[in-house]
SEBANU-864255 format. One line per field, with one value per residue (C-alpha): residue in three letters; x, y, z; chain; residue number from 0. Coordinates in nm, 2 decimals. Example, Ala and Ser with C-alpha at 12.3 -4.5 7.8 and 13.67 -1.06 7.14 Angstrom:
! residues 2
rest: c(ALA  SER)
px: c(1.23  1.37)
py: c(-0.45  -0.11)
pz: c(0.78  0.71)
kette: c(A  A)
nr: c(0  1)
END
This chain:
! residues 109
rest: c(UNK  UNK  UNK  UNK  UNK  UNK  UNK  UNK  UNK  UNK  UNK  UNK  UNK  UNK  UNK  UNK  UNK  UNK  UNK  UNK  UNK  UNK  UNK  UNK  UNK  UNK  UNK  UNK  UNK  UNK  UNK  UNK  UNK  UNK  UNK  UNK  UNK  UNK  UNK  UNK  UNK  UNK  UNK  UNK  UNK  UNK  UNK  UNK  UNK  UNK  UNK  UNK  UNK  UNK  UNK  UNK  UNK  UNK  UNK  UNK  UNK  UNK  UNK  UNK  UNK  UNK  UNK  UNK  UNK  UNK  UNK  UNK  UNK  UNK  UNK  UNK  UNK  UNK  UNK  UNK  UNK  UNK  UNK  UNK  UNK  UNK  UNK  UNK  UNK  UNK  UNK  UNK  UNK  UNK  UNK  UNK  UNK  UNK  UNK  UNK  UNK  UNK  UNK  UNK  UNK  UNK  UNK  UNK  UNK)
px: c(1.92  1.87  1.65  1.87  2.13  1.92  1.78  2.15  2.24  1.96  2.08  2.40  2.32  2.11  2.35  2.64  2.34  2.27  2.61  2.58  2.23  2.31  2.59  2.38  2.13  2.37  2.55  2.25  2.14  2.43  2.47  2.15  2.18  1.94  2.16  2.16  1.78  1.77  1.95  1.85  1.72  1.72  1.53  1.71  1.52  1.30  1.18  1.45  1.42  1.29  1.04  0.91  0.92  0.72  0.47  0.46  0.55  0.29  0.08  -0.06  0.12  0.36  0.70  0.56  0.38  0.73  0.92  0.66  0.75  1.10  1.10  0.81  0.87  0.64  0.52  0.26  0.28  0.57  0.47  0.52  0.85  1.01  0.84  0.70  1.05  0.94  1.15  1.31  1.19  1.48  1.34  1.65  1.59  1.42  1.14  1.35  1.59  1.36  1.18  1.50  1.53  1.17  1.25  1.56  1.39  1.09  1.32  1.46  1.42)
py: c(2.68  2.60  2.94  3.17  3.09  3.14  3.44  3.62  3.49  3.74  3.98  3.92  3.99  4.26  4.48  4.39  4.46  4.84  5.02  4.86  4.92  5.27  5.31  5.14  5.41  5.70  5.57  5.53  5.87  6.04  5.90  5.97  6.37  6.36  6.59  6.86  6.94  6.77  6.78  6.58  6.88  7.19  7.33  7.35  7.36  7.10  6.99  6.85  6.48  6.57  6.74  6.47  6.22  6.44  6.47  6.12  5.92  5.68  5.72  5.40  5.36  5.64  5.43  5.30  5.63  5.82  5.55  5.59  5.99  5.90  5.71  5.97  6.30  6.48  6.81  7.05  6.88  7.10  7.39  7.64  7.49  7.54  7.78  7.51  7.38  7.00  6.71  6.56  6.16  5.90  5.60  5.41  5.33  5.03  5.00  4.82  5.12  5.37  5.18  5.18  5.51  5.57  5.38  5.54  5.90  5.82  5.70  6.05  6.23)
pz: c(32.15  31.76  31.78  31.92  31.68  31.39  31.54  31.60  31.27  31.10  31.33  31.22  30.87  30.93  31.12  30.84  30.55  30.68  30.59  30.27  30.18  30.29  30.08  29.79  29.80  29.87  29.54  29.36  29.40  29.39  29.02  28.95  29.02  29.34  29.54  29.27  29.37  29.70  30.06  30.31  30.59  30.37  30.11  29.76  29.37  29.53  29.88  30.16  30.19  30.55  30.42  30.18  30.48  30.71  30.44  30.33  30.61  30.74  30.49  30.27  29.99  29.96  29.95  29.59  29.49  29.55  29.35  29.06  29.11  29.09  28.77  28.57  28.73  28.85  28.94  29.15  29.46  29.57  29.36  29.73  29.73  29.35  29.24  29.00  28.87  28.75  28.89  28.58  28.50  28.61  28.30  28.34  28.70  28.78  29.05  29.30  29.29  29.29  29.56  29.80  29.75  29.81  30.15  30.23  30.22  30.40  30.69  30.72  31.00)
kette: c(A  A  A  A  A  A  A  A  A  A  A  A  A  A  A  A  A  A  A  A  A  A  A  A  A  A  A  A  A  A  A  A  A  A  A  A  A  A  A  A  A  A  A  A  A  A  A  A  A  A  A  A  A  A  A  A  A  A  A  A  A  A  A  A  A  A  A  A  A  A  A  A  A  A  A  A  A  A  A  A  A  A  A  A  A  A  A  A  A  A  A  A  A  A  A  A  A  A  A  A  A  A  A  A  A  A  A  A  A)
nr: c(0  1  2  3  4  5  6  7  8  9  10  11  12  13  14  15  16  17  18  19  20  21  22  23  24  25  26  27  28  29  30  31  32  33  34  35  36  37  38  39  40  41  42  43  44  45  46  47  48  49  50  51  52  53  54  55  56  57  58  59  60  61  62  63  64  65  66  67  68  69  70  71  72  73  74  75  76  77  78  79  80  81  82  83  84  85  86  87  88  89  90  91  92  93  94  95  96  97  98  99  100  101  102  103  104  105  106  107  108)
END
């Protein structure tokens, strides 16, 4: 019995934790000018977030290697898409935001 209470209590918190974390990232990016390049299924300056997850998704690594993208910049992998417009460095975000974020738009589908 002491199991299943421990269980529904995570289950609990996980279920009351998603709104929020949703919310945590949607604030984070929208403060962080994200959705002045980006929408999440169409093509704008830069790629749709769907279109980062489908390339990214399930691959080793990528949820860190987008968040180091996030915070640096970057360029040339999305050249086709933006006509080789550079996504702009974020310096004041911190890895586990960037990392969230990273998270959040590899979930997209």
């Amino acid at each position: 019995m002491k199991k299943i209470t421990i269980s529904l209590g995570l289950f609990s918190l996980i279920l009351l934790a998603g709104p929020s974390y949703a919310a945590n990232v949607n604030n984070l990016m929208n403060s962080n000018g994200c959705f002045a390049c980006h929408s999440v299924d169409t093509k704008m300056v830069g790629p749709s977030f769907k279109m980062v997850a489908d390339k990214y998704r399930g691959q080793k690594g990528a949820e860190l290697m987008l968040a180091k993208k996030i915070i640096t910049g970057g360029n040339g992998h999305w050249d086709d898409i933006t006509g080789g417009v550079m996504m702009p460095p974020h310096p004041g975000m911190s890895m586990d935001q960037a990392q969230s974020i990273a998270k959040w738009v590899l979930s997209t589908k």
